[in-house]
N, C-alpha and C positions, 0 to 999 in steps of 0.2 A: 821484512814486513813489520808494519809497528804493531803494539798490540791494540788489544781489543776493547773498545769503550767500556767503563765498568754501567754493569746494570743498574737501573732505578731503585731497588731493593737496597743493594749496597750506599747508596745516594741518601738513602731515606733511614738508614739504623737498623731494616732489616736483615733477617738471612740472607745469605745471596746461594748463590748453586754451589751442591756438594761439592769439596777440594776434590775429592775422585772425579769428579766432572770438568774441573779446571783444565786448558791447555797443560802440556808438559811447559816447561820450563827450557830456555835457553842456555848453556851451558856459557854462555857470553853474557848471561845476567837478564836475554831479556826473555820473552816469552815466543816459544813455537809459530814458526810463520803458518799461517794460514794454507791450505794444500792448494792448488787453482784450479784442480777440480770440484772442490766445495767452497763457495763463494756465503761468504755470511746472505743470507738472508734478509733481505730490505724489513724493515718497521714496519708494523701494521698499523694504519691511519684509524684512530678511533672515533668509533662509529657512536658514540657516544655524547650527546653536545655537556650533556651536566660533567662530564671527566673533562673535558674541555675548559667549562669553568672551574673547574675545583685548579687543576693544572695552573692556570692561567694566577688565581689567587695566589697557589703557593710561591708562583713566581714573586709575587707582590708581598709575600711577610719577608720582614728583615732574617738577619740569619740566628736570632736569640726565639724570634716568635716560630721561625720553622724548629727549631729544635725543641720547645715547647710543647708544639703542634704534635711531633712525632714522640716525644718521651708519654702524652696523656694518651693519644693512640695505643701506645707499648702497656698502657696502666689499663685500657679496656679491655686488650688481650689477655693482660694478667690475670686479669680481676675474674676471668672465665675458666681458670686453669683447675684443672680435677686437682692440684695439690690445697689445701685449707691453706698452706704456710703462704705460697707465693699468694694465693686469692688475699690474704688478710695484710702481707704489705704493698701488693698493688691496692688497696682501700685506703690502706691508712696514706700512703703516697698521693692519691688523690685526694684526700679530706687535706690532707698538707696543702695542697696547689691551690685548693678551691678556697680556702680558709682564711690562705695568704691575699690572694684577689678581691676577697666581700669582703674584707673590714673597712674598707674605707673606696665606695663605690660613687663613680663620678659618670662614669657607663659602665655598658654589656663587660664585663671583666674578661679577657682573653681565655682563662679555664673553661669559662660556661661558652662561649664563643666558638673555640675545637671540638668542645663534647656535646652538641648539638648535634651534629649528624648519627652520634652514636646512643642518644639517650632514649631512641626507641628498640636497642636492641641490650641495651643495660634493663629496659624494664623489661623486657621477653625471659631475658635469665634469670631476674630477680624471681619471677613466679616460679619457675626450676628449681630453684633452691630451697635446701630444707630448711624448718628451724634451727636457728643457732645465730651466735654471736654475730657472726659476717653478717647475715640477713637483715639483720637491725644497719650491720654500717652502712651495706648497700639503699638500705631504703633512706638515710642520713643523706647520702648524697644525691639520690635518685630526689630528695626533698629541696633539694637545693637547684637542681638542675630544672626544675620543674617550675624555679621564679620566672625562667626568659620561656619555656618550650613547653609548659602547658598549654592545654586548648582551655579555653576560656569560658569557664562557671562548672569546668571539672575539680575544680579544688585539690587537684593533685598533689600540690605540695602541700597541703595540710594533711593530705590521707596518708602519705608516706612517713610527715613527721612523726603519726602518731603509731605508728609500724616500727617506728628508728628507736636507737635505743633514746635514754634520759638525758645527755649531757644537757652541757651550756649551750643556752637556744642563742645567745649573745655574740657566741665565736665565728658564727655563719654571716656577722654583720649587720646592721641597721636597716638595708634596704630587705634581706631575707626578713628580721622580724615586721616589721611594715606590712610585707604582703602578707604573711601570715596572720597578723591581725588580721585582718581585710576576709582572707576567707574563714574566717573563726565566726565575724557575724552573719556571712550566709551561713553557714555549715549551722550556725545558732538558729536562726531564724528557722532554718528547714526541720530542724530537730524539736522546735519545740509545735511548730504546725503537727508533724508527726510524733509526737507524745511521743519522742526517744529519749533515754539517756543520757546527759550532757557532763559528767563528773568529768570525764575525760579532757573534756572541751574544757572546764573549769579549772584544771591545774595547768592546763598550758597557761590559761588567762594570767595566772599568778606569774607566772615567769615572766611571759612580756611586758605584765606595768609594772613587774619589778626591774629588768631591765631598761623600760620607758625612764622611770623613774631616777635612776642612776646615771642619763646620758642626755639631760635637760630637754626630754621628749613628753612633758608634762600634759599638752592639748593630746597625744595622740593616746596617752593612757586611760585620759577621763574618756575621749571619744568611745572605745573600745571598750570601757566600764559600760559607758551608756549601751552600746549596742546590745552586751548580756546581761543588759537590766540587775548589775549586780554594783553598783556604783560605792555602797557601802565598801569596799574591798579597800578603795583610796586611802582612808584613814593609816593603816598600816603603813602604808610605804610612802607617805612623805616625810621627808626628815626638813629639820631646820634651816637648808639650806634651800629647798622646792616648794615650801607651802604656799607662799605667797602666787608665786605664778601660777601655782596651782589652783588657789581660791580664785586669782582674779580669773580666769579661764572660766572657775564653774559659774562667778558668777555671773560675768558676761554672756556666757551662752544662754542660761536660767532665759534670756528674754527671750529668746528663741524656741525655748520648747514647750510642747503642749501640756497641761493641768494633767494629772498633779507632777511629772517629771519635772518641773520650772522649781518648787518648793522642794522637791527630793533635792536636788543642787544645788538649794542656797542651805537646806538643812547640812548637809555636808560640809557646807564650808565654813560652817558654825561650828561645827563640832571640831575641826582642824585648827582653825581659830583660837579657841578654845584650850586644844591639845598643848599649842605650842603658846596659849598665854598673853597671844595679841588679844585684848581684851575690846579696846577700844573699836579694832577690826568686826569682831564678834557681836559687838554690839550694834555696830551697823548692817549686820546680815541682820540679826533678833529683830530688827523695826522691819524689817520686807516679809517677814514670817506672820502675816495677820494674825492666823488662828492658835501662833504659840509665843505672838510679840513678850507679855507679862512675863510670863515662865522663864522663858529666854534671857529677858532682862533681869529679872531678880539671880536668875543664875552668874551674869555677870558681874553685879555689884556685890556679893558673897564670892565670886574667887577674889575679891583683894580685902587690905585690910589699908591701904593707902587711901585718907581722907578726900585727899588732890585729885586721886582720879575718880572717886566718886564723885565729884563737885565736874570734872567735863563731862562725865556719862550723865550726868542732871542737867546738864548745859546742852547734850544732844538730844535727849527726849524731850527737851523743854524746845528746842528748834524743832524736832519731828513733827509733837503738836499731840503726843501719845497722853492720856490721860492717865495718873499713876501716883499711889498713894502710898510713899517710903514709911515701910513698915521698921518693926524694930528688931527683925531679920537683915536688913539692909544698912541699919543704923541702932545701936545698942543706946549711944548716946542720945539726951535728949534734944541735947543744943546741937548737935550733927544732924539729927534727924530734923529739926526744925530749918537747918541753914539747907539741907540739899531740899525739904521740901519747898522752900522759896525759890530757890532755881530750877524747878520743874515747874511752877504754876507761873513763871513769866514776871512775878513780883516786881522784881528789880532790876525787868531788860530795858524801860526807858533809860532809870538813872546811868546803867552802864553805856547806853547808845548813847546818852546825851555826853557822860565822861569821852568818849573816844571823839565826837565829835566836836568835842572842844582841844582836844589834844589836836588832832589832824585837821585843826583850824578850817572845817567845812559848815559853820555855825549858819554863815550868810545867808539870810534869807534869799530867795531867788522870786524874781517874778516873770509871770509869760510868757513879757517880750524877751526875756532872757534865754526864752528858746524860742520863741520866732522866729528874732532876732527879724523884725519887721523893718528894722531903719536900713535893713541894707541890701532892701526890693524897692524899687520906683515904685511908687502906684500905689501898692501893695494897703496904706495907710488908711487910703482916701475910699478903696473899697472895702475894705472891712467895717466903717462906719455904717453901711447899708442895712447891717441885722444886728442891731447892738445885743439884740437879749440873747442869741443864739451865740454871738459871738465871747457874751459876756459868761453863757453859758459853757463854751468849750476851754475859757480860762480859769473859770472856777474848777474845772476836773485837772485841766493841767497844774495850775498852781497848788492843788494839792496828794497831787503825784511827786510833785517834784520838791515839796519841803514836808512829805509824810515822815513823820518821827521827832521832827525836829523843834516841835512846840512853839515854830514863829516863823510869820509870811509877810507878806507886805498886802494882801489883800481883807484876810479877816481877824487877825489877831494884830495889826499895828495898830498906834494910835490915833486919832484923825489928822493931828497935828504933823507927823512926820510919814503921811504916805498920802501917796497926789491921788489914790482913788480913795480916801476917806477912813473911818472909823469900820469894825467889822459890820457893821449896821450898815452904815449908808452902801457898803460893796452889795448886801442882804437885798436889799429893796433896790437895787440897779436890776433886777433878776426879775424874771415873771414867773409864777406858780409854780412850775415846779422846778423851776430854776433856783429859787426861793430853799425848796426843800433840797436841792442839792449844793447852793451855798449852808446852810445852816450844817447838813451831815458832812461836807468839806471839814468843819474843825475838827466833827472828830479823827480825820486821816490826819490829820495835821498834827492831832495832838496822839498819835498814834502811842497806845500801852500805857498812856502816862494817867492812870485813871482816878487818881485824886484830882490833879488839872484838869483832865478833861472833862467830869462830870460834873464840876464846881461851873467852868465855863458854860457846858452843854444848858445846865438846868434854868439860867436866865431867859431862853427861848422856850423852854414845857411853858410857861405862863403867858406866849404870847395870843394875841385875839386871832393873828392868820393860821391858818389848820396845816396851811402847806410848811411853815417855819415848825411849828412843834411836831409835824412826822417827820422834818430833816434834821431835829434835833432829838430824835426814837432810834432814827439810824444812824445817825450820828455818836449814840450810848453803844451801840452795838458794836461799831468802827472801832470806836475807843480801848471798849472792853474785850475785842476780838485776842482770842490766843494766851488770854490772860488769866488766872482763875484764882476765885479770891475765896474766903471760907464764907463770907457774908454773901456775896451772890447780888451786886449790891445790881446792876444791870438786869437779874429775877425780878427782883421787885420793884424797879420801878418800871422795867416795861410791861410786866404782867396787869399793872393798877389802866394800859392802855390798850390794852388788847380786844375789848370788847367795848369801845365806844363806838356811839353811834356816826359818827363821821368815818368815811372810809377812808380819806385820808391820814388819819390819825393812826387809825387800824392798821393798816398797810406798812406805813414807819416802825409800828410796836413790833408788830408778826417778824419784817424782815430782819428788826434789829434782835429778836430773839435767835435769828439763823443763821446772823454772821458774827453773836455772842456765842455762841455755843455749839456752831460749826464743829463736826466732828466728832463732841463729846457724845454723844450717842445717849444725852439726858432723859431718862424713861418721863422722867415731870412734864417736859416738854412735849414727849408722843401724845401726852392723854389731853394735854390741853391745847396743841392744834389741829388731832383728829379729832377733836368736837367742832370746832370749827371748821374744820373742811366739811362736817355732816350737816352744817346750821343752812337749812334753805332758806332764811333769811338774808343771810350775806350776798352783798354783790359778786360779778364775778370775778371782779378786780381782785377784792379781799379772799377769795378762795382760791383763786390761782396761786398768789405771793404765799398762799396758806402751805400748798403744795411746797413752792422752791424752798418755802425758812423749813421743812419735813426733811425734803430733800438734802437741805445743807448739814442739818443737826445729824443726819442719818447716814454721811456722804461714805460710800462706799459701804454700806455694812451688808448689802444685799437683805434688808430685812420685808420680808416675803409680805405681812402685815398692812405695811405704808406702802407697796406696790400694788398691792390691789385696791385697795381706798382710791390710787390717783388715777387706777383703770377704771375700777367703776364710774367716778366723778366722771371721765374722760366720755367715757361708754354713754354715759347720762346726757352730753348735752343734745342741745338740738341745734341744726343747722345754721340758725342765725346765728350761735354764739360760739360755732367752729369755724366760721368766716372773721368773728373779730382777731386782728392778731395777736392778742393779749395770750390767745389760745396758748400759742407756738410754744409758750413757758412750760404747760404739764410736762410734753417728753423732756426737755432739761431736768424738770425735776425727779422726773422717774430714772432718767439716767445717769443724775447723783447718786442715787444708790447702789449703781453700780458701775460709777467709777474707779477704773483701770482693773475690774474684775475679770474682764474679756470671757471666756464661757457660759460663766454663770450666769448670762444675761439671754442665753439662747432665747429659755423658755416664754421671759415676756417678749422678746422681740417676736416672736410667735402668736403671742398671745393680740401684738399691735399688729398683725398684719387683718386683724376682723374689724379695728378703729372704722371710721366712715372715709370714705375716699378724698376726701378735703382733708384730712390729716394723717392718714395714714403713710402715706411714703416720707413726710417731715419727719413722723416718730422714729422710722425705722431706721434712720441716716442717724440720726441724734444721738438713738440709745447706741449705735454702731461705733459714732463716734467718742463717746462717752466712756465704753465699758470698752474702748482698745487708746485708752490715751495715753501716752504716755511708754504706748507697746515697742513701737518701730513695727508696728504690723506689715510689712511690705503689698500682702494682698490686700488688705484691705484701704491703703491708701491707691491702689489699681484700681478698687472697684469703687472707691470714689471717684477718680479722678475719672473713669467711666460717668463715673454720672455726671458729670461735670461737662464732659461733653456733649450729653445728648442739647437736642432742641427741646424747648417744652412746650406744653403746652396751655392756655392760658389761665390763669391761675394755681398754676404749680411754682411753690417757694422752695424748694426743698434742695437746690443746689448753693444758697447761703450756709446750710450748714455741715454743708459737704466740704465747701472749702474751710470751712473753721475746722472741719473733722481732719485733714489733713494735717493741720498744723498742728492740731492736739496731739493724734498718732506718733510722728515724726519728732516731735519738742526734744525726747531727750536722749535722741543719740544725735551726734554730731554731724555723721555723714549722712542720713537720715535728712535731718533736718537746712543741710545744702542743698540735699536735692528737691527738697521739698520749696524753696526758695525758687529755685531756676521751674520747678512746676507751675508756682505762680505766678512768674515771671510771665509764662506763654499763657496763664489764664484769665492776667489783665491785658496782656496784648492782643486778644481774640476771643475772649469770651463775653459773654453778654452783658448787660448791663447788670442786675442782679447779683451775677460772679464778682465782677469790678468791682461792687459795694462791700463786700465779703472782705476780698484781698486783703486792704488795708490791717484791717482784726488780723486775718492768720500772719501776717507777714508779724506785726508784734507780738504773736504769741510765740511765734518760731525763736525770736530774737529777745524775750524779755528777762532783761538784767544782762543784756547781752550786747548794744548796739553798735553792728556790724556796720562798717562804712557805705557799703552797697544799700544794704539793705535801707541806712538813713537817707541814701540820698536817692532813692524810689519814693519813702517817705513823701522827705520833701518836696518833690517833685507833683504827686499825689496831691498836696494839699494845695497846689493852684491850680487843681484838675477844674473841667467846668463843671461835672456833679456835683452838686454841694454837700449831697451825701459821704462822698468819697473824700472830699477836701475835710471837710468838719471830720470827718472819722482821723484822718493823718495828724491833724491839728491835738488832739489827744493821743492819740499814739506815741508819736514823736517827746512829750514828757513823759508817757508812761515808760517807754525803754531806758531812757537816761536819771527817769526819777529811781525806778527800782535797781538799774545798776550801781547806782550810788548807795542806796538803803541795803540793798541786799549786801555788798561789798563790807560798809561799815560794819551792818551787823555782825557776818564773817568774821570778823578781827573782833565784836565787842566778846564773842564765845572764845 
């Protein structure tokens, strides 16, 4: 008889039946024939379908994983045994297996895989057991096992970790600290709704971004700083080989989180900055810091003592546009303090724009048709003679977009003799009214910074008899003198001696040229003297609106509570017939310069416009919306434009013009943003109303400016043989405004 099948037990590395229980033995070597009165007994079919599958699996593991399978089985045995000695190296045998698995995790790792079925009877015995050393390892692993076979928002594997003992949280692998993180800010969050103790929760934190930190896990450190609102911690644990990734991280997110957590992350990245001595870095967080830009900055220009890099950190606050007076904390010397204060007030950015542009041979004056490029559309010629003055009008903004800086055109600054449209006069009087006043302020863009030339040029036009020439030569001093600051103030005084004449033309030139001289600087001289003016009931409503925008501009972004209510009262004030002129439409722009890219801080008056009168009310609220998130990447809020943007309206409602400008604002300065805000308008001039259509044009240049994307140019162009004439004349300027400032911004670039 042969023998007898060995058992499953035997199969599997367990015991099999006592030797006393074994057949005898053959004296021929093999084993006792069976008697044929007792016949083995047939197999019991299992009634079981889950044994069925389990059976059916082990079939299916190779012969390394079934060995596996049964030695971590053997280790759960063990690990239950009354002796400490065998319980504490069946533990450590398992932290072995488990250990070897998590360090480098691509899936479910085979250890956590077989000890699944058994990790609800590993936690039954862990509560069993007393205090002591084992208890800690059991819950070490019980911590781990709990990644894949926790129920979900029990935080299992964080309650065991903090049961286990202290080792290295790092040895259990990248994917255990990960989730760990993860339940660290519920278990935070819960704790601190329940006014519990968190010390506990705070020293793990320390080991995970110090391991984050150590394994170029740099976004997942800061995340998990953020969630225990403890982000200060950072500082510590970057070294000179992580900071960088680290700051760009904080400060990329910064645009994504709400006041004041947005400035806690750039503050930190100043300080890291700082730490490791990128100064330059540091300096460019210090300018996004409003309320501690000075501070920050002079802290920068005293960590060095190198002349060179104070002269580009004067070169970057003088591009920012931050007003700032190098003390002799900054500069000990006097001729050092004098040379970086010249490169802060803008002194000498023409001569150096004009040096580079004569290096990179881009001197050539341009006209036009140079961007028409009309010769090379049929037709094209013969129709555009049809509106000379508007036509002449949309080449006077282009031609001077497009040679702004450059101190020479072929329309107003050539001589009669060598340009086929004449002297800068004869181009002047080709213009009607205030065509008139936007060739005369054209020289100043032309003669952009250069404010010996430009004010020598400008002042030939103060003397002339037409009213609309000398206000385009008040904005024009403004143009000139924009971004530039001189100790004489020399654009103070001569546009102050025009601000209260009685022609409102004149007025209007003086006001606005005060607002785009001193843009930003946040000039108290200027609060007192055009809130008199905006209270003068004599003034027209022309001269009090523009009163408002030059407030607006002096004031841009300070959120100064003051000049907010003055433009709500004014606003509150009118009466009906003069909330129908559209001149109106200016107040909320100018209310919502003061709080541009402030985003919250604008709740309260957008609150305050929703009691405005209903003929302006909803224009305000989109404006100031669009205004105080420009520049955000606000995702919801370009949704709930673009909402409005669909509705229908109804008649006399304007208020979706600047919803699509608000779009392009919001979106401008992230990339991806600002694509998608592109294919937005795309379907907004392919289907939306006329109104929308006229918009377009604007935000498409705004999305794209110093930037011009092929697509985009050739919508443009496309646009400007639209039949709207609205929508063609707007392309007609746009189309130089993108390619004049990519050129001017680019140059400049390189002249810093």
């Amino acid at each position: 008889a042969s023998p007898p099948a060995p058992s499953a037990n035997r199969i599997r590395g367990r015991p099999s039946v006592h030797p006393a229980m074994s057949p005898p033995e053959n004296p021929n070597g093999g084993a006792a024939a069976a008697a044929p009165s007792e016949p083995a007994p047939p197999a019991k079919p299992s009634s079981s379908k889950g044994k069925k599958k389990d059976d059916k699996k082990d079939d299916d593991l190779s012969e390394e994983d079934l060995a596996l399978k049964e030695q971590l089985e053997l280790y759960v045995v063990r690990a239950q045994d009354v002796d400490p000695g065998v319980q504490r190296l069946a533990l450590e045998s398992m932290r072995q297996e488990i250990r070897s698995a998590t360090s480098s995790m691509t899936s479910v790792p085979k250890p956590l895989k077989f000890l699944r079925p058994h990790y609800g009877t590993l936690k039954s015995y862990y509560e069993t057991m007393p205090e002591s050393e084992l208890k800690k390892y059991m819950a070490d692993i019980l911590s781990v096992l709990a990644l894949t076979m926790s129920a979900e928002g029990e935080r299992e594997s964080l309650r065991y970790r903090l049961l286990g003992s202290e080792g290295d949280i790092g040895s259990w692998g990248h994917e255990y600290v990960r989730n760990l993180a993860g339940e660290i800010a519920q278990e935070f969050q819960k704790r601190q709704g329940d006014d519990m103790p968190i010390d506990e929760l705070m020293e793990l934190v320390q080991q995970i971004v110090s391991f984050h930190m150590k394994h170029n896990a740099e976004p997942e450190a800061v995340d998990l700083l953020m969630e225990v609102e403890d982000l200060d911690l950072l500082v510590e644990h970057v070294d000179s080989t992580n900071y960088k990734r680290t700051c760009l991280y904080l400060t990329s997110s910064s645009r994504f989180l709400p006041s004041p957590d947005d400035t806690l992350a750039l503050d930190i990245a100043y300080t890291i900055y700082m730490k490791f001595e990128d100064l330059a870095s540091a300096l460019r967080i210090a300018l996004l810091l409003d309320n501690k830009s000075i501070q920050y900055v002079k802290q920068v220009y005293t960590a060095t003592d190198d002349l060179v890099l104070k002269k580009q950190f004067s070169y970057i606050i003088a591009r920012h546009g931050l007003a700032m007076e190098i003390d002799d904390e900054i500069a000990a010397d006097e001729n050092d303090k004098e040379m970086l204060q010249e490169i802060v007030n803008n002194t000498k950015l023409s001569e150096g724009y004009l040096t580079l542009a004569r290096d990179i041979e881009v001197m050539e004056a341009k006209s036009p048709e140079d961007i028409y490029k009309v010769h090379l559309i049929d037709g094209r010629g013969a129709s555009s003679s049809l509106d000379s003055a508007r036509q002449n009008l949309a080449a006077t903004f282009v031609n001077a977009f497009v040679n702004a800086g450059f101190g020479q055109d072929k329309l107003m600054t050539a001589p009669s003799d060598s340009s086929s449209s004449g002297s800068s006069g004869n181009w002047l009087f080709k213009n009607k009214e205030h065509g008139k006043a936007s060739a005369a302020a054209s020289l100043g863009m032309i003669l952009l910074w250069d404010t010996d030339s430009g004010l020598a040029q400008l002042d030939k036009y103060l003397h002339s008899t037409d009213t609309h020439v000398v206000a385009g030569a008040l904005l024009g001093i403004g143009v000139v003198t924009c971004g530039v600051k001189n100790d004489c103030d020399p654009a103070l005084a001569i546009l102050m001696e025009y601000v209260n004449k009685d022609d409102s033309n004149i007025r209007i030139g003086a006001i606005l040229g005060l607002g785009i001289a001193y843009a930003g600087s946040q000039k108290d001289e200027l609060r007192v003297q055009l809130s008199a003016i905006l209270g003068d009931p004599q003034a027209t409503l022309e001269v009090l609106v523009f009163t408002a925008v030059a407030l607006g501009l002096v004031f841009v972004g300070s959120c100064n509570e003051e000049i907010a209510q003055s433009i709500i009262f004014f606003l509150m004030e009118r009466s009906e017939a003069e909330l129908a002129e559209p001149i109106i439409r200016l107040l909320p722009v100018a209310l919502g310069l003061l709080y541009l890219g402030k985003q919250e801080s604008v709740e309260a008056t957008a609150e305050v416009s929703k009691t405005f009168d209903e003929k302006i009310r909803k224009y305000c609220d989109v404006t100031l919306m669009s205004l105080a998130y420009a520049g955000t990447g606000n995702v919801l809020k370009v949704q709930k434009l673009l909402g409005i943007c669909s509705q229908h309206l109804e008649k006399g409602e304007t208020h979706q013009g600047p919803a699509v400008l608000g779009i392009a604002l919001i979106a401008m300065s992230e990339e991806l943003g600002a694509e998608m805000a592109v294919r937005s308008l795309e379907r907004l001039l392919q289907y939306g109303e006329q109104n929308i259509r006229r918009a377009v044009p604007l935000a498409l240049g705004i999305l794209c400016i110093s930037n011009p994307k092929v697509n985009v140019m050739d919508t443009l162009s496309r646009l400007s043989h639209d039949a709207d004439a609205d929508v063609s004349m707007g392309c007609d300027n746009l189309i130089g405004f993108d390619w004049c400032w990519y050129k001017q911004c680019q140059n400049s670039w390189y002249a810093s």
